[in-house]
NUMI-718075 format. One record per residue: x, y, z of N, C-alpha, C in turn; residue number from 1; residue in one letter; chain. Coordinates in Angstrom, 2 decimals. Layout:
BEGIN
MIDREN     n_c1     n_c2     n_c3    ca_c1    ca_c2    ca_c3     c_c1     c_c2     c_c3    i  aa  ch
MIDREN        X        Y        Z        X        Y        Z        X        Y        Z  NUM   a   A
...
//
This chain:
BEGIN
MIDREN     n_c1     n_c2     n_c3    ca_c1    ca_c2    ca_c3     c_c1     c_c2     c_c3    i  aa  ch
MIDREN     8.70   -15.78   -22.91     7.50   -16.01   -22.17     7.82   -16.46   -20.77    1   x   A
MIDREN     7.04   -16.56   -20.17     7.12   -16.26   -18.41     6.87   -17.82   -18.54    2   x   A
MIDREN     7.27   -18.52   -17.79     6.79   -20.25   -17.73     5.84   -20.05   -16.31    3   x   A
MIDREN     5.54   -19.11   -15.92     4.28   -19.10   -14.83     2.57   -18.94   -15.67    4   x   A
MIDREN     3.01   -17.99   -16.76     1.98   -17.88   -17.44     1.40   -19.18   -18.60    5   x   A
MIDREN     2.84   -19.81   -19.12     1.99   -20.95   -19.81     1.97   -22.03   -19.37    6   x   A
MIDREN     2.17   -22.16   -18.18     1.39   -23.40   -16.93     0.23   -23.03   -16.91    7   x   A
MIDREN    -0.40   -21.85   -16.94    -1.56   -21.59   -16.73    -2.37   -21.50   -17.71    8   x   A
MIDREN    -2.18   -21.55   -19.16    -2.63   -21.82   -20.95    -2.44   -23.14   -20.58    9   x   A
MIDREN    -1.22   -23.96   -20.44    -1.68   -25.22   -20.78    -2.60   -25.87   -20.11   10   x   A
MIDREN    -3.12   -25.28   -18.89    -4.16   -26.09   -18.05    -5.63   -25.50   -18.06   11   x   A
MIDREN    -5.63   -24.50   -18.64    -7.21   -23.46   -19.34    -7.16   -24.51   -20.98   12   x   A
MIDREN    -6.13   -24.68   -21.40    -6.04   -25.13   -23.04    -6.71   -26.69   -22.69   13   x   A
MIDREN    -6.32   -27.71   -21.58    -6.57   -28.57   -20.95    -8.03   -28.81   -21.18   14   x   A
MIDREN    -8.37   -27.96   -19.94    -9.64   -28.31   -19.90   -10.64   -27.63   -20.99   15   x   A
MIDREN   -10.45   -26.79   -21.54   -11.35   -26.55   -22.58   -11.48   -27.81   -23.76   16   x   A
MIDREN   -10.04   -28.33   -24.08    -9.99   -29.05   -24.67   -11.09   -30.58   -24.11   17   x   A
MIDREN   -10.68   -30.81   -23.00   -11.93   -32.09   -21.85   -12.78   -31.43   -22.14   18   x   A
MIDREN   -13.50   -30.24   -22.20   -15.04   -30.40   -22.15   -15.35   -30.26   -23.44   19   x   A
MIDREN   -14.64   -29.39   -24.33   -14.95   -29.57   -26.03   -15.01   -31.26   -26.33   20   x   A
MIDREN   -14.16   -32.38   -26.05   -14.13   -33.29   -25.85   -15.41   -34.68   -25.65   21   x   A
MIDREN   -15.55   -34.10   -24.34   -16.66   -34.45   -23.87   -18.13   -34.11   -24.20   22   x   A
MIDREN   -17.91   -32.74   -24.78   -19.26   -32.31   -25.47   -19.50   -32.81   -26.62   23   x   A
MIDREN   -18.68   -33.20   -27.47   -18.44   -34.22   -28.40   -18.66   -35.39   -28.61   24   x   A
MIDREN   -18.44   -35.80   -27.93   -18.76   -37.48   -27.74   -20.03   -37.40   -27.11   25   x   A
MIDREN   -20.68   -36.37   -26.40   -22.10   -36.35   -26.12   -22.89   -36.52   -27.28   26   x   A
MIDREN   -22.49   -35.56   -28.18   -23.39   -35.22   -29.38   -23.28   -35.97   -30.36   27   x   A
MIDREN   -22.10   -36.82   -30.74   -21.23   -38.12   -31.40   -22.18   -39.02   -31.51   28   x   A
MIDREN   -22.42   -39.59   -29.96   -22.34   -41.07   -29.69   -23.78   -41.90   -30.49   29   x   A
MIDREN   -24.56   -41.17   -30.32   -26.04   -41.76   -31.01   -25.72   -41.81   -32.39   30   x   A
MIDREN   -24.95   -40.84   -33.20   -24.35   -41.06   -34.79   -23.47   -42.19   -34.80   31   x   A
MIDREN   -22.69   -42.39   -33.86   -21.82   -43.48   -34.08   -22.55   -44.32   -33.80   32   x   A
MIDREN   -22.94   -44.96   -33.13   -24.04   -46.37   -32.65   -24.81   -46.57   -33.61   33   x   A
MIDREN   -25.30   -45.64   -33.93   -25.98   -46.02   -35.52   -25.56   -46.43   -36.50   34   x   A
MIDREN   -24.58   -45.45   -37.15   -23.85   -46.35   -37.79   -22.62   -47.04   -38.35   35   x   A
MIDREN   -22.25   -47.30   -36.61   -20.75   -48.08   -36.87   -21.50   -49.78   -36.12   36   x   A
MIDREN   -22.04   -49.59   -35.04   -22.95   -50.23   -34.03   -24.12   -50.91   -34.72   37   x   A
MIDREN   -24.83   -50.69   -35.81   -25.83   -51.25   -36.30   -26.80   -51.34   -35.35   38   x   A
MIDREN   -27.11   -50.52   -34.35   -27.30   -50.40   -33.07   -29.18   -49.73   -33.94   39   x   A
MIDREN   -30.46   -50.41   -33.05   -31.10   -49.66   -33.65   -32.07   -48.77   -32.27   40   x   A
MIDREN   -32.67   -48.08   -32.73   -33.73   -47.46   -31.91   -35.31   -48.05   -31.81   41   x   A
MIDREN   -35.13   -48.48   -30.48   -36.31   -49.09   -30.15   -37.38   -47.93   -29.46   42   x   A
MIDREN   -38.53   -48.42   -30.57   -39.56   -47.11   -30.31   -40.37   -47.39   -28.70   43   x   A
MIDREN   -40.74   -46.94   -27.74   -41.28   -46.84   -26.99   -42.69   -47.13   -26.85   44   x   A
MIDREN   -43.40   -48.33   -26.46   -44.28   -48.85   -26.76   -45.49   -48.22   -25.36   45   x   A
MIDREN   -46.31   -48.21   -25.43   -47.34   -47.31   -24.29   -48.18   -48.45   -23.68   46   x   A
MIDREN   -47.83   -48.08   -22.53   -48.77   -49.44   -21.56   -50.37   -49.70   -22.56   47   x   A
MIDREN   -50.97   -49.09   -22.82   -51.54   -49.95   -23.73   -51.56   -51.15   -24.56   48   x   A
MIDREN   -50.57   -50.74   -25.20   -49.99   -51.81   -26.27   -49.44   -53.12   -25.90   49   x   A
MIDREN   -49.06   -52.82   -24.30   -48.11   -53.71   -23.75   -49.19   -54.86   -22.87   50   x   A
MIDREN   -50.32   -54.03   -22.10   -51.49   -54.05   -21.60   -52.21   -55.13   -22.49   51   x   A
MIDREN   -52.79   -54.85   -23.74   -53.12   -55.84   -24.52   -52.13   -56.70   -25.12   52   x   A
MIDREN   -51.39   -56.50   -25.24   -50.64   -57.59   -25.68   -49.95   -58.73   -24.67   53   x   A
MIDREN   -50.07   -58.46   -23.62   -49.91   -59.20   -22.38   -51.27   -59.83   -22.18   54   x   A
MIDREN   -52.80   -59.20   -22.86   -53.83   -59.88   -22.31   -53.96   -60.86   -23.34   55   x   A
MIDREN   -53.84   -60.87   -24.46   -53.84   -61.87   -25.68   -53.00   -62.89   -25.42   56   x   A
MIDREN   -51.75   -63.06   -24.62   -50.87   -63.70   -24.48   -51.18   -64.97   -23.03   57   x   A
MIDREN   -52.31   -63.88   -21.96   -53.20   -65.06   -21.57   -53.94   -65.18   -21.37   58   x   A
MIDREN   -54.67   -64.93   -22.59   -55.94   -65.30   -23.68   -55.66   -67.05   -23.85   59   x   A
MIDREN   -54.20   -66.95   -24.69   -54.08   -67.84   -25.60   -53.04   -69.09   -24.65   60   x   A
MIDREN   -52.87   -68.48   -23.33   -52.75   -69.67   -22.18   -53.38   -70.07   -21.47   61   x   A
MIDREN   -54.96   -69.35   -21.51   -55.69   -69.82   -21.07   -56.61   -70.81   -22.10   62   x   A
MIDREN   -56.66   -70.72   -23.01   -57.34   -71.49   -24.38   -56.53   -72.69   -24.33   63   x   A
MIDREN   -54.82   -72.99   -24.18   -54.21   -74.08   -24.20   -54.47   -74.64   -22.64   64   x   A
MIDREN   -54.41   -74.18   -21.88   -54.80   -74.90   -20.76   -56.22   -75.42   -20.42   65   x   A
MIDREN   -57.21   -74.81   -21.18   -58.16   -75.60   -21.27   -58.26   -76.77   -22.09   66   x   A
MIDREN   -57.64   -76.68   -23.18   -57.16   -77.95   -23.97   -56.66   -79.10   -23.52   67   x   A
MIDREN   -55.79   -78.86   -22.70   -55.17   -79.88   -21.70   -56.14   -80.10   -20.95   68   x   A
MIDREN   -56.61   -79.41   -20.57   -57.71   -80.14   -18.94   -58.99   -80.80   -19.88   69   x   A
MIDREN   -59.19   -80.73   -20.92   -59.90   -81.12   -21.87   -59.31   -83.07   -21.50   70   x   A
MIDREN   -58.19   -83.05   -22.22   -57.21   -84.38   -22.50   -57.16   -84.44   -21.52   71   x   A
MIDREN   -57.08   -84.54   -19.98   -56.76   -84.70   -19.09   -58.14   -85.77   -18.86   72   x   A
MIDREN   -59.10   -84.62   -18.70   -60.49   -85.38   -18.32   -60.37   -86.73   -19.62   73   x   A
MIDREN   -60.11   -86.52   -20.89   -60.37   -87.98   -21.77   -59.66   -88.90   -21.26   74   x   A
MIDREN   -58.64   -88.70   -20.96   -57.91   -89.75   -20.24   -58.37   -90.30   -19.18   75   x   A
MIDREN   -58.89   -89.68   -18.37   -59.15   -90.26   -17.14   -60.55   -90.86   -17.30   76   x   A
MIDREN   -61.06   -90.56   -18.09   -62.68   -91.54   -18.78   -62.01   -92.09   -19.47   77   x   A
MIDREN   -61.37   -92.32   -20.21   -60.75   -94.03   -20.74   -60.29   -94.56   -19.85   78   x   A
MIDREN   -59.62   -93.84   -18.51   -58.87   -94.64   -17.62   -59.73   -95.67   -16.97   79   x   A
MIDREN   -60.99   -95.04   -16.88   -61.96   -95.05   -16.18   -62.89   -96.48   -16.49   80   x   A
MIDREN   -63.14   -95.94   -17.55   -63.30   -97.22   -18.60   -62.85   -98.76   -18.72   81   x   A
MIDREN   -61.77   -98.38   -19.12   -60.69   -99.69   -19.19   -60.53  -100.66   -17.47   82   x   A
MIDREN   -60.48   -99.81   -16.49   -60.41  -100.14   -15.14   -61.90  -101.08   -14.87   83   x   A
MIDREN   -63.27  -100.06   -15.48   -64.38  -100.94   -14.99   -64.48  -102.22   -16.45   84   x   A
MIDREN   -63.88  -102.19   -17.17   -64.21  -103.68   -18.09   -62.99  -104.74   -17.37   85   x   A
MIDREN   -61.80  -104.03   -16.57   -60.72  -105.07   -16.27   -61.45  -105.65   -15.26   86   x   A
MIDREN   -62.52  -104.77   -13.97   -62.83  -105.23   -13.05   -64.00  -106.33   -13.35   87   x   A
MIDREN   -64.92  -106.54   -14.69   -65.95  -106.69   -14.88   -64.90  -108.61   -16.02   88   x   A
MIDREN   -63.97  -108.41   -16.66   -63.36  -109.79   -16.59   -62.42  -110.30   -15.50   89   x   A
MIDREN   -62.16  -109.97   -14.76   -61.93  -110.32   -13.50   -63.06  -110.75   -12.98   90   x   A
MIDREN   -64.26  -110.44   -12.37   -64.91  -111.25   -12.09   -65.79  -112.41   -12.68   91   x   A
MIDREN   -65.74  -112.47   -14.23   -65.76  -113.58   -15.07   -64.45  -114.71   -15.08   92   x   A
MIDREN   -63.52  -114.07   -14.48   -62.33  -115.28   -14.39   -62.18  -115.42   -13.00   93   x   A
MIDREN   -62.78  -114.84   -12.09   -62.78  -115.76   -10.71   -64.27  -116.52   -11.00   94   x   A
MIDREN   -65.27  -116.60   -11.24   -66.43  -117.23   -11.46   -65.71  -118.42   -12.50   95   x   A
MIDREN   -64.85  -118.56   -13.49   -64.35  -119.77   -14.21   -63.33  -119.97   -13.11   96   x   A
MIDREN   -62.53  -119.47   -12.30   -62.00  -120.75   -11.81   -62.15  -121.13   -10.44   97   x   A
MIDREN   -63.47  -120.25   -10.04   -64.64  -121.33    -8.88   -65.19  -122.37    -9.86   98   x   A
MIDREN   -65.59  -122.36   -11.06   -65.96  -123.71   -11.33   -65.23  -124.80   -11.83   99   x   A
MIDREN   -63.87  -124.15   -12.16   -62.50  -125.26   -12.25   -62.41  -126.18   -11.53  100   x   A
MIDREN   -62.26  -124.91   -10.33   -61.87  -125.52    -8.83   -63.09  -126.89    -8.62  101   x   A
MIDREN   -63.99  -126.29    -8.50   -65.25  -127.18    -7.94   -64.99  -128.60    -9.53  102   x   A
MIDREN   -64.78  -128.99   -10.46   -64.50  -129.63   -11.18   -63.43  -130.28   -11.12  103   x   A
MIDREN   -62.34  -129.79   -10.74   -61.30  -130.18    -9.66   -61.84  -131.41    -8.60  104   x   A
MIDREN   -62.43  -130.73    -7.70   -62.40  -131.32    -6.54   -63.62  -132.68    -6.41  105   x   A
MIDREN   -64.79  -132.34    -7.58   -65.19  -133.28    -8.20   -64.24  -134.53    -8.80  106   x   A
MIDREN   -63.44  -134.14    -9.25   -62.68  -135.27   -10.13   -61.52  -135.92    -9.01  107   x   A
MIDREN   -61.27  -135.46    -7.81   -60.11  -135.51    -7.06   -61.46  -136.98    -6.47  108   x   A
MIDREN   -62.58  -136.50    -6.47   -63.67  -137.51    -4.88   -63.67  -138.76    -6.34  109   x   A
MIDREN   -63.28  -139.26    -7.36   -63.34  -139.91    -7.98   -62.61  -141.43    -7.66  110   x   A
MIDREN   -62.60  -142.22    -7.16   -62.15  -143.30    -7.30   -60.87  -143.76    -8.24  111   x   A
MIDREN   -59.44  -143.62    -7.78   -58.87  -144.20    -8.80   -59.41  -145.73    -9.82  112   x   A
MIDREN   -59.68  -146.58    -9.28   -59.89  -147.78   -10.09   -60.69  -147.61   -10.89  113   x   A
MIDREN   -62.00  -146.57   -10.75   -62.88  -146.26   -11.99   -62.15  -145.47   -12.94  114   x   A
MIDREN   -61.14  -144.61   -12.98   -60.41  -143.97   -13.47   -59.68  -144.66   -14.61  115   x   A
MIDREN   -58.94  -145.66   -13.60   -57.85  -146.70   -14.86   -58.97  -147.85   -15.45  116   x   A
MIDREN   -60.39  -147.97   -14.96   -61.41  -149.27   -15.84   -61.45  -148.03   -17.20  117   x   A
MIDREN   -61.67  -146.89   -16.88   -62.10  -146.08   -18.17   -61.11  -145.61   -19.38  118   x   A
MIDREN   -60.17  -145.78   -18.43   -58.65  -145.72   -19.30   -58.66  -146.94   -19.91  119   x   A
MIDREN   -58.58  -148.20   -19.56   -58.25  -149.50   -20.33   -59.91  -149.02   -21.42  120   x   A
MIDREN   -60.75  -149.15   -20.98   -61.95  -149.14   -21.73   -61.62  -148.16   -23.20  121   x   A
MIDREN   -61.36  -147.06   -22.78   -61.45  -146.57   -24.13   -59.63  -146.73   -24.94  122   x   A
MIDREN   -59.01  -147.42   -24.10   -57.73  -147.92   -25.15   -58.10  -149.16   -25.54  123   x   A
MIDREN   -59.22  -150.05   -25.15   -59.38  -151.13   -26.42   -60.11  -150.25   -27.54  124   x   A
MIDREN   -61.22  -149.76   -26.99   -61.94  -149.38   -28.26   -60.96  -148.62   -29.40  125   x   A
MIDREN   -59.94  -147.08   -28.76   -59.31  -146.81   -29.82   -58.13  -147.69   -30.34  126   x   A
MIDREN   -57.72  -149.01   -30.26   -57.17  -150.06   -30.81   -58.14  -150.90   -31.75  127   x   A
MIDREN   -59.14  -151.17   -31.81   -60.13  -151.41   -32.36   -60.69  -150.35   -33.76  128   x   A
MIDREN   -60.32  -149.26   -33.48   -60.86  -148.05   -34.60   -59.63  -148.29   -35.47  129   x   A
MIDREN   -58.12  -148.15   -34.54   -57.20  -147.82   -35.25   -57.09  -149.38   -36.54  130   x   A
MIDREN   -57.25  -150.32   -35.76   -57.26  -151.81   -37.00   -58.63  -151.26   -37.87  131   x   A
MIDREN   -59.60  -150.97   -37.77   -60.48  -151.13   -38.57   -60.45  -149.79   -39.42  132   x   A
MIDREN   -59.83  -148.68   -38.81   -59.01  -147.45   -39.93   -58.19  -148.04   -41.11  133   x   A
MIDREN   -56.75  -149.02   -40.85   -55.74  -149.12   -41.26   -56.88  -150.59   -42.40  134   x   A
MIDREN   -57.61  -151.43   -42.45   -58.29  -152.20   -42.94   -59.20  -151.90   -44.17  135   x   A
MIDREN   -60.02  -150.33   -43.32   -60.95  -149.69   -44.28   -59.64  -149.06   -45.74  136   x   A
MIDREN   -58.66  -148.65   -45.03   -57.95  -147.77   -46.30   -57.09  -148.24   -47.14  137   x   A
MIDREN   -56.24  -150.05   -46.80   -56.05  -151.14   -47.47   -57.53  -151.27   -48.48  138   x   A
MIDREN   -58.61  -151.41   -48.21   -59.16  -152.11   -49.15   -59.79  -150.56   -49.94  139   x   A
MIDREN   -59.92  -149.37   -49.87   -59.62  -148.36   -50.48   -58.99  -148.21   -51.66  140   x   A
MIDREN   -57.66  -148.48   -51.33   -55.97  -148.33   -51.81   -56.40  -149.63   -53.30  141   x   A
MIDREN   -57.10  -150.87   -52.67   -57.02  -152.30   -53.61   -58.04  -152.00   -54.39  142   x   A
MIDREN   -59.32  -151.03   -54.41   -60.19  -151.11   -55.10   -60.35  -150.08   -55.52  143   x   A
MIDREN   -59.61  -148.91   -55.34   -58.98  -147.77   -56.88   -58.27  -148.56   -57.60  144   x   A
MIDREN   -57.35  -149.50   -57.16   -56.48  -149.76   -58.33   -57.23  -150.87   -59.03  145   x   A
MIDREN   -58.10  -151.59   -58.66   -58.99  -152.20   -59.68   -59.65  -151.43   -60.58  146   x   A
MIDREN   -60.35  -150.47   -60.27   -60.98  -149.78   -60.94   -60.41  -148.93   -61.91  147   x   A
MIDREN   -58.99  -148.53   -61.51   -58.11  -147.98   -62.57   -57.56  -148.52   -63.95  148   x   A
MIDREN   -57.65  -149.77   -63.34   -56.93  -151.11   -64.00   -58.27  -151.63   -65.16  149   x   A
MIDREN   -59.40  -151.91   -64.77   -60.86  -152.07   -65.52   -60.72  -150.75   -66.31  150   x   A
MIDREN   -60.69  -149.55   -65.65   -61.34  -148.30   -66.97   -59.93  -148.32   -67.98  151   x   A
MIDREN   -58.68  -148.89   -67.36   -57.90  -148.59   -69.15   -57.87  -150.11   -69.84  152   x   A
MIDREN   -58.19  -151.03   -69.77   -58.25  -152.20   -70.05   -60.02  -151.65   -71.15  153   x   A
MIDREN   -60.95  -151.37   -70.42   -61.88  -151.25   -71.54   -61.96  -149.88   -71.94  154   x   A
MIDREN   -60.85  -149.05   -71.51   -60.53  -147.84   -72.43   -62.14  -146.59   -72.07  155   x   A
MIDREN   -62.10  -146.72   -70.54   -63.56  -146.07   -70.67   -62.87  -144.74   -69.75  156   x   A
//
């Protein structure tokens, strides 16, 4: 054989072989992906489908966002709330301690010496309660036990 002629088979043998090749793996590749690939075929969905299903989707963000602006507004009427009862004892506790104050300043225009006559005054009297406390419950104490002493003596 002529080696001019099968330079020229092996490079016709070549490329027939590349495009048999290639035509192959054209026609192959979707069989193989299937099932070597576990590869699946996703069906083609039609703006319709996609259309509504995009409108349901904010349907149902618009339904939750009204929910929220729902809770939003409750909150802010409890906020609302709570703010006018804080403002409403607040001004019941500045009105008690304008009249502290003024009770205060009453008791400040007071005279010490009337102060300490009323102090000695009512420490005699409660020295006086406390002896006639400790007196009343001595003779208490002496006249259960008489009486305890009489009911088993006549056994009553």
């Amino acid at each position: 054989m002529d080696p001019l002629n099968s330079w020229w088979i092996e490079i016709i043998g070549g490329m027939t072989a590349g495009i048999l090749a290639a035509l192959l793996s054209y026609l192959i590749e979707p069989i193989w992906r299937r099932w070597f690939r576990k590869e699946t075929i996703v069906p083609q969905v039609s703006y319709k489908d996609k259309i509504s299903k995009l409108i349901e989707s904010l349907s149902k963000a618009s339904d939750n966002i009204d929910s929220i602006m729902r809770e939003i507004a409750e909150v802010g009427q409890q906020r609302e709330t709570a703010i006018t009862q804080l403002e409403k004892h607040l001004k019941s506790l500045s009105k008690q301690e304008k009249q502290l104050k003024e009770k205060i300043n009453a008791l400040e225009k007071v005279p010490l010496p009337a102060i300490e006559y009323f102090a000695k005054t009512t420490e005699k009297s409660e020295r006086k309660s406390a002896l006639r406390d400790y007196i009343l419950f001595g003779a208490g104490v002496v006249v259960s036990a008489l009486f305890t002493i009489l009911f088993r003596f006549f056994g009553l």
